[in-house]
N, C-alpha and C positions, 0 to 999 in steps of 0.2 A: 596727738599721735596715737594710733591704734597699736594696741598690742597684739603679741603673737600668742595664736594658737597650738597647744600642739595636744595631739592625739598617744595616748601609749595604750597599746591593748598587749598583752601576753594569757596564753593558757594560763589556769587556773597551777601555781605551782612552779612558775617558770620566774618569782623571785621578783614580780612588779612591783608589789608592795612595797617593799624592803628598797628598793630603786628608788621611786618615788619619793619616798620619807627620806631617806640620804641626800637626795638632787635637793628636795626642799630646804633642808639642814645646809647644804652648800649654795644655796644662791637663793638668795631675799630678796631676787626682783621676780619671780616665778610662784605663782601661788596655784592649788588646785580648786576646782570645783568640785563641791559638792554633790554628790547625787541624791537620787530621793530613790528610796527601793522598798519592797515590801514584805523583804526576808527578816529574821528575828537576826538582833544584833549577837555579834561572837563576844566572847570573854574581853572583857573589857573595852568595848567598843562603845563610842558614846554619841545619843543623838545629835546633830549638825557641827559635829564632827567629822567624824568617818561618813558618815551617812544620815540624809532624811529620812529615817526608818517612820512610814505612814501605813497604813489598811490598804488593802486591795482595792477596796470600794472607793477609799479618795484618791488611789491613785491612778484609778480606770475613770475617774470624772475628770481630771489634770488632763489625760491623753484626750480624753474629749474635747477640752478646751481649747486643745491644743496652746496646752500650758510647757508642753516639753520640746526640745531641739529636736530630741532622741531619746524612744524609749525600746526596749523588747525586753523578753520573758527569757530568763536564762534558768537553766536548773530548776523550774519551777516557781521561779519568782522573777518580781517585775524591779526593772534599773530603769530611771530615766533622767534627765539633763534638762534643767530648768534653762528656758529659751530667755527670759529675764535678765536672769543671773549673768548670764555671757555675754550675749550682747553689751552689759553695763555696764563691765568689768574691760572687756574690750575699746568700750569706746573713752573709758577714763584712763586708758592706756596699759593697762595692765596686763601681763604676762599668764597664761591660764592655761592649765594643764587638766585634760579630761583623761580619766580612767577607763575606759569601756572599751565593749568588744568590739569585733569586728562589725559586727550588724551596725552597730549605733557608732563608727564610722564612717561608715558608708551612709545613712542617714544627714551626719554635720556635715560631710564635703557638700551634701545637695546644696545645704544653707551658708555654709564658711568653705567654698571649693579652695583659699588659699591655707586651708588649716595643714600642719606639720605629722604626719603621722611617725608612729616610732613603734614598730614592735619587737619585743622581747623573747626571743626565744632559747628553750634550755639546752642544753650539751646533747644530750638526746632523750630520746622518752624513758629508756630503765632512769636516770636520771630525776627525771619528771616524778615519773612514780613513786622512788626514794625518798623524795621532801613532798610528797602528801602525804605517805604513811607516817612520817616523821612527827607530822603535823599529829594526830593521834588525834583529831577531831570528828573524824569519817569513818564510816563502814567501811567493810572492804569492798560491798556490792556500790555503795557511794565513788569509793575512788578510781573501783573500773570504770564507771561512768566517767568519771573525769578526766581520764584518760582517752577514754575514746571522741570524748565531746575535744579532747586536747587537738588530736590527730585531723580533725575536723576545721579547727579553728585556724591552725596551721597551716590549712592550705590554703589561704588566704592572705599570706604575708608579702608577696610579689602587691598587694594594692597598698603599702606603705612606702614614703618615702626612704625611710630610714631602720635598719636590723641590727638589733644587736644582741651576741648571744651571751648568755650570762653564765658563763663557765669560772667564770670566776667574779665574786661579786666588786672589787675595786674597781678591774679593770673595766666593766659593765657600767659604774660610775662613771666614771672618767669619761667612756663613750657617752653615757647620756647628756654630761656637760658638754660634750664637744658638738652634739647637736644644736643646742640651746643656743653654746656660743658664734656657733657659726649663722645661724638663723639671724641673731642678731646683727650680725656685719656686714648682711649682705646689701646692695646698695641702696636700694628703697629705705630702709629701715633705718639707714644712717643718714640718707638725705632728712629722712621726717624730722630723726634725732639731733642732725646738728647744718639744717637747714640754711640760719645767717651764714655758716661756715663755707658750705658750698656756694653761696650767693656770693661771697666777696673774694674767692680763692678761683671760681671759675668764669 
């Protein structure tokens, strides 16, 4: 049985992280994929973990090899998605949740056109803005940027299947299970799952 894919991208700020790590906390058939990047890790981040934090140099020879699903340069630094990793993960049935932007979205539909996208988006931008400042990791000439790279990003969110805004973070949970669990039920996915069932009932 093949697993589901799904896609979550949100502006830098719009509370993905924190989504993500909850969904996982709440459902232990959903695991994320690792990326490889080659920004310095944040305060307390740990390699293959959060991230495959590699050199630029190894990870423009990986692109070469076309070692990645999906990669591009955000903010100055390179993200990309081991082609490996997914595919294996996928085909032992496993459920797998990729973190990335919209670019490298549109990249994995090329290769995974049944994959689930889901983007996150916040209440509105003063909003947005409030929890990067908040964050106290950034400049302020950093988080204009991030703001505007936001507005940007956003106007991209008609190419997901599925929105949800995070105005509140429970109920933003709740939506992102109700994805998950409806992906699951749908009728492919329960014929793979419970196969003799349908053979002997229909």
């Amino acid at each position: 049985m093949l697993g589901h894919l799904y896609i979550v991208t949100a502006p830098s700020g719009a509370g993905k992280t924190t989504l993500v790590r909850l969904l996982l906390e709440n459902d232990p058939g959903i695991r994320v994929s690792i990326s490889h990047s080659t920004r310095s890790p944040r305060l307390g981040e740990r390699n293959a973990v959060d991230y495959h934090f590699i050199g630029v140099p190894d990870f423009l020879e990986m692109a070469r090899n076309d070692d990645f699903i999906e990669w591009a340069q955000v903010h100055g630094n390179y993200y990309g998605t081991s082609r490996s990793g997914i595919e294996a993960a996928l085909q032992a049935g496993h459920d797998l949740l990729l973190e990335i932007d919209w670019q490298g979205a549109q990249q994995v539909r090329k290769v995974f056109p049944a994959a689930i996208g889901v983007f996150i988006l916040p209440p509105s931008v003063d909003e947005l803005e409030r929890r990067l400042c908040e964050r106290a990791t950034d400049s302020s000439e950093t988080i204009a940027r991030r703001v505007a790279a936001a507005r940007e990003e956003m106007q991209h969110v008609a190419e997901f299947d599925y929105v949800i805004i995070n105005d509140d973070l429970q109920r933003a949970l709740l939506d992102l299970l109700a994805v998950v669990r409806a992906e699951r039920l749908r009728y492919a996915a329960q014929y793979q799952r419970h196969s003799i069932l349908f053979t002997t009932m229909l």
